[in-house]
Every structure is written in structure tokens, then in C-alpha cells.
N, C-alpha and C positions, 0 to 999 in steps of 0.2 A: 303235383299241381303246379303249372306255370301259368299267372294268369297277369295279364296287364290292363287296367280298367282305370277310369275315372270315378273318384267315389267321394264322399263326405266323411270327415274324421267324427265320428261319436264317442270315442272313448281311451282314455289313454291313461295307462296303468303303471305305473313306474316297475320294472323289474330288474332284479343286478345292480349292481353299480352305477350304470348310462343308463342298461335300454329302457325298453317301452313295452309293452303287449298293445297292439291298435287293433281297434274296433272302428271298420269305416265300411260306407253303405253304397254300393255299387249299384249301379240299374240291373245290369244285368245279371249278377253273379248274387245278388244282396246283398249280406253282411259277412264282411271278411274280417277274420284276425291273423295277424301279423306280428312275430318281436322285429320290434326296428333299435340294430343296433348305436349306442350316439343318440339317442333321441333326446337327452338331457342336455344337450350341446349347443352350443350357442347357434351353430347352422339349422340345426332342427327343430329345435324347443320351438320357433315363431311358427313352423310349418305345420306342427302337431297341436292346434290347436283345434276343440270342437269345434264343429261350423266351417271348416276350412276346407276346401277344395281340393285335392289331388292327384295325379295320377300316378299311379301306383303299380308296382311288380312284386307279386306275391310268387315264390319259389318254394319247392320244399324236395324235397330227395326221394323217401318213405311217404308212403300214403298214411294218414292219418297224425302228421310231423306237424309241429307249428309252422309256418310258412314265414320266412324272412321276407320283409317287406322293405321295400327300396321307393321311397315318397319323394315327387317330384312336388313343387308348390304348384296349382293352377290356379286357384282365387284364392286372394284371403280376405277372412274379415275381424284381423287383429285388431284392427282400428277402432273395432265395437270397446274391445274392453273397457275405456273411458266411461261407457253407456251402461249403467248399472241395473234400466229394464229392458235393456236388448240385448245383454249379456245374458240376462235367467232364462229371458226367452230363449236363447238360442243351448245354454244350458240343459232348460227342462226341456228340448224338441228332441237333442242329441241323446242325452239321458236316458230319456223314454227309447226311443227308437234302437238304440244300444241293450236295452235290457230287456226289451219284448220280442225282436225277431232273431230267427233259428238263424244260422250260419249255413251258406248257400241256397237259398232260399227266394228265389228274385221275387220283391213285393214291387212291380212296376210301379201299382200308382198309388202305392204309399212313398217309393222312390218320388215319384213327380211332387207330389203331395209340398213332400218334405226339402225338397230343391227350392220349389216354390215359395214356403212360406220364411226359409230360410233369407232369400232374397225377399222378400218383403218388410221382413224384419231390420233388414238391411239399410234400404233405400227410402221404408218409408216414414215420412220425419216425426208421428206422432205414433206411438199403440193404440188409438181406435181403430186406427186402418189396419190393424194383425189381429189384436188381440181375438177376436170372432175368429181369426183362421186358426188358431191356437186351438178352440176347442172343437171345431172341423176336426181337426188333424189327427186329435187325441178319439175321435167318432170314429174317424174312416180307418186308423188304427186297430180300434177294438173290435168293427166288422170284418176287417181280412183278418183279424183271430180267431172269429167265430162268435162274437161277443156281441151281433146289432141291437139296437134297443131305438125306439123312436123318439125324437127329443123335439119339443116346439123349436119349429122355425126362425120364432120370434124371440127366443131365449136370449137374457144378455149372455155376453160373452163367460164371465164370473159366475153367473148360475149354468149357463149349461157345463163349465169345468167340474162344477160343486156333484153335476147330477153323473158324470164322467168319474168322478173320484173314486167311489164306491165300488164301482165296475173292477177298474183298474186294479184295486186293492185285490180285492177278491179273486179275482181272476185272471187275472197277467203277469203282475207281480211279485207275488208270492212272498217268498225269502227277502230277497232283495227290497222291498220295501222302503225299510227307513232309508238306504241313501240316498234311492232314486227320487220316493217323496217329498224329499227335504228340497230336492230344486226345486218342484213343482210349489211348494209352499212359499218360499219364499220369491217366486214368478208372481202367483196368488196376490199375494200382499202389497205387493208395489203395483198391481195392474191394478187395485181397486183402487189404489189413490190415483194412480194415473189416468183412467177410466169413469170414473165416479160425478 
């Protein structure tokens, strides 16, 4: 596999001494994982963060090989960190989208979806203006799973996540569970002060 793509980093796993295993979400290809060697390195560490943009060279020799991935920086949004409800958000968006879809698997417009509300999160100065796409995200997620359910329109943001929960749990999730839920939980909790 040689693949060169622009993608979103979702997940990054310490392996070895330095490296990394990455989890990042391509348009086209979906969801690629990679060991990036050095990732713990003072050049890389800022690069590899979730929510961060890059574009990226996956190689691998053997089919079925993990794929060495070579991360170039394209956007970052290290500067979030400071922001302690735009950090969960962008934790629980990457989180989720990390632990729900297959590997090569292109979800177009959960890709768009997720580009989007990532830059929203971004740029805009308060969480009224996201927090509703939050639970969009977590909806249009669970129907390209196979998972649709009809939810009021007029749902706040905080109840339609609540009615999303259940779902999740039960059906997407699985295993993985407690760690993924735990961003989502504490996303939760600060949006309804921040929201409220």
C-alpha cells in the first residue's frame, strides 16, 4: 500500500520507545493507521495531535503490514489546548470517529461532516454555535452505520446527545466503551454549563 492523502489525526497510541500507531481520517481512503516513527519527539509530538490536519504517506512492503506513515503538518489546532470545552469537543469528535469506522473504508460525508464541525469548533467563539453540530455528527455517524433513528428537530443539543448515548453504547461501541465514553462524558458536562 502506498498512499499519499490529506487526513485528520484521531488517534495516537504510544508504541516502542518513540513511536506512535496513528489513527487519521482521509476523504478518500477513510481511516488509515500508521506507526510513525519519533512521534514522541519534540518535531512530531505538536503534529500528532487529534484534530490536526496532515498530509500524510502511508507505505508498507507486505500486504496486510502496518503501514509506516511519514506526517507532514497542514493545519493545526494546537492552540485549542488552552480551551478546555473545545479541547473535549474535538477529543470526543476524534475519539468517536477513531473507534467507529472500519479501516479503508471512505465515509465521504461523515469525512465532510467531521472537517466541518472540527472547524467550527475552531473558529467559533462560543459552543452554542457547535454544540447542536455535536449531536448531528454523533446522528449522521450512527446512520452510515446502519444505526438511523428519528430524533425532534427541535431537540436541545444535550438531550439529543442523551437520546445518541444509548445507541452508541449498544451498538457501535462495544468493548471499547469506557475510554471512548469518558471523552464524551466529560464533553457532556461542560457543555451543559456552557450551554445552559
Amino acid at each position: 500500500m502506498d498512499i499519499t492523502a490529506s487526513a485528520i489525526i484521531c488517534a495516537v497510541r504510544n508504541h516502542g520507545e518513540t513511536g506512535a500507531i496513528v489513527r487519521a481520517f482521509s476523504e478518500d481512503y477513510g481511516m488509515l493507521a500508521g506507526y510513525v516513527q519519533g512521534a514522541r519527539g519534540r518535531q512530531l509530538r505538536p503534529v500528532l495531535i487529534p484534530g490536526n490536519v496532515i498530509t500524510g504517506e502511508w507505505r508498507t512492503r507486505i500486504t496486510g503490514q502496518l503501514a509506516r506513515l511519514t506526517p507532514e503538518p497542514l493545519h493545526s489546532r494546537a492552540h485549542l489546548l488552552g480551551e478546555p470545552l473545545a479541547i473535549a469537543a474535538i477529543d470526543w469528535v476524534t475519539a468517536l470517529t477513531a473507534a467507529t469506522l472500519a479501516e479503508g473504508v471512505p465515509y465521504p460525508r461523515v469525512y465532510s461532516a467531521c472537517d466541518g464541525l472540527l472547524s467550527a469548533i475552531e473558529l467559533a467563539p462560543a459552543a452554542r454555535v457547535w454544540a447542536g453540530a455535536i449531536a448531528q455528527y454523533e446522528t449522521l455517524l450512527l446512520a452510515e452505520l446502519g444505526y438511523a433513528e428519528e430524533h425532534d428537530a427541535d431537540s436541545a443539543p444535550v438531550a439529543m446527545m442523551t437520546q445518541n448515548r444509548k445507541r452508541l453504547v449498544a451498538h457501535v461501541l462495544g468493548d471499547r466503551r469506557a475510554d471512548v465514553m469518558a471523552a464524551r462524558e466529560r464533553l457532556v458536562e461542560r457543555l451543559k454549563r456552557a450551554v445552559a
